[in-house]
Residue, then its C-alpha position, 0 to 999 in steps of 0.5 A: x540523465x535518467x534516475x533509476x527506480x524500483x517497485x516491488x509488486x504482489x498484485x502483477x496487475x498494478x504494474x501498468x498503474x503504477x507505472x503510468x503514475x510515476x511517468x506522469x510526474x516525472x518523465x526521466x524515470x527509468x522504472x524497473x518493476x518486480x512483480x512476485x504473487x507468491x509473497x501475498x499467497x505466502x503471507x496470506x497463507x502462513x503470515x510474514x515467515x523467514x521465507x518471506x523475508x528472505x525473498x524479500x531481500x532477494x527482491x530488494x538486493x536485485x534493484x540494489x544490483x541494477x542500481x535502483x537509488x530507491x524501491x517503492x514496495x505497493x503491498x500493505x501486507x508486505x509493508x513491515x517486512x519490506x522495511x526490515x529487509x530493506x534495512x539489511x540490505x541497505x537500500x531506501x524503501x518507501x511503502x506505498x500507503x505511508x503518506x495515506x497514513x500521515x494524512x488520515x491523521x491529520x485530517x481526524x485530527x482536524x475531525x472528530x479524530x475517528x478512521x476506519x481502516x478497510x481491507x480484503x485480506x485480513x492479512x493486510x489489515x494489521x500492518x496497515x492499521x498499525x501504520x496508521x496508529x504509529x502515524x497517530x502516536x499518543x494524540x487520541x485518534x480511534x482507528x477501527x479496521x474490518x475486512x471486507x468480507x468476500x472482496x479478495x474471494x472475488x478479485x481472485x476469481x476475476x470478478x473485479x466489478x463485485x470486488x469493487x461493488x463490495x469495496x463500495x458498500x462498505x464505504x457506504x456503511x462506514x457509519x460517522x468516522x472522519x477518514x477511510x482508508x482502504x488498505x490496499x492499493x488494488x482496492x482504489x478502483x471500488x473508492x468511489x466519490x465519498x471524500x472521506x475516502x483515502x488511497x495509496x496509489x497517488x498519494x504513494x508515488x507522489x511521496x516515493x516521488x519527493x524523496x528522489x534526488x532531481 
């Protein structure tokens, strides 16, 4: 018996990615995808507006409709609202870079207690680095947050290798923290081999992943 799922998208080129991810770790997946470039343009443009949202529960009452039992949603910046909507809607949601957040704090905790957030859109920066301070609650941990300037300008205009050869140098200057996350899924590609970076995708899905029924 197959277990159907959903997964909101900004960026249509994850789709294949995360539906490889999801796949790989369980096989009786049927994955019904919903990829909508203009939720990101509109947040980025004009922030998180009652157009946003309601678009958003339309998304979301859609995978409701095609029996979705839970949604993944893979854009940062829609993370928040995604939530909110989804709580009007009435379906489970998970946002992608929520276990990435759990785990940057358990390791500053073990560290020096200092993340540093990185992104390409400002407006992706916000609600990422205030996942990770909720993640951190009262217990000392300094999160810093920078956008990686000219990174987004690149991808849009297909530049991916600059993308990530930007995405890298700032990993490379992070200076002495304990954790780097970068904020968005679509950033994973520039990570590179520096283990004090965190991603969202893997550790997205594996977290969407435990919360489903077997």
């Amino acid at each position: 018996m197959t277990v159907r799922v959903g997964v909101l998208h900004t960026v249509p080129a994850l789709v294949p990615v995360f539906q490889e991810l999801l796949l790989q770790r369980r096989d009786d997946l049927d994955v019904v995808h919903t990829a909508d470039a203009s939720l990101l343009s509109s947040v980025i443009a004009n922030g998180v507006t009652d157009a946003v949202r309601a678009l958003l529960r339309g998304h979301l009452r859609a995978f409701r409709n095609a029996g979705a039992e839970a949604v993944l949603v893979t854009c940062s910046s829609i993370g928040e609202a995604a939530v909110e909507a989804a709580s009007v809607v009435g379906v489970r949601l998970s946002r992608v870079d929520a276990p990435m957040a759990a785990e940057a704090v358990a390791r500053a905790r073990a560290g020096s207690g200092r993340i540093l957030v990185l992104a390409t859109l400002e407006a992706t920066l916000g609600p990422t680095a205030r996942l990770v301070e909720s993640a951190a609650g009262q217990e000392g941990v300094d999160v810093t947050s920078t956008v990686v300037a000219g990174a987004a300008a690149a991808r849009t205009a297909g530049d991916l290798d600059r993308h990530d050869a930007l995405v890298a140098q700032a990993v490379r200057s992070a200076g002495d923290v304990d954790v780097i996350v970068l904020a968005q899924a679509s950033m994973a590609t520039g990570a590179g081999d520096d283990a004090r970076v965190l991603t969202s995708p893997a550790s997205g899905v594996d977290g969407f992943i435990a919360g489903l029924r077997d």
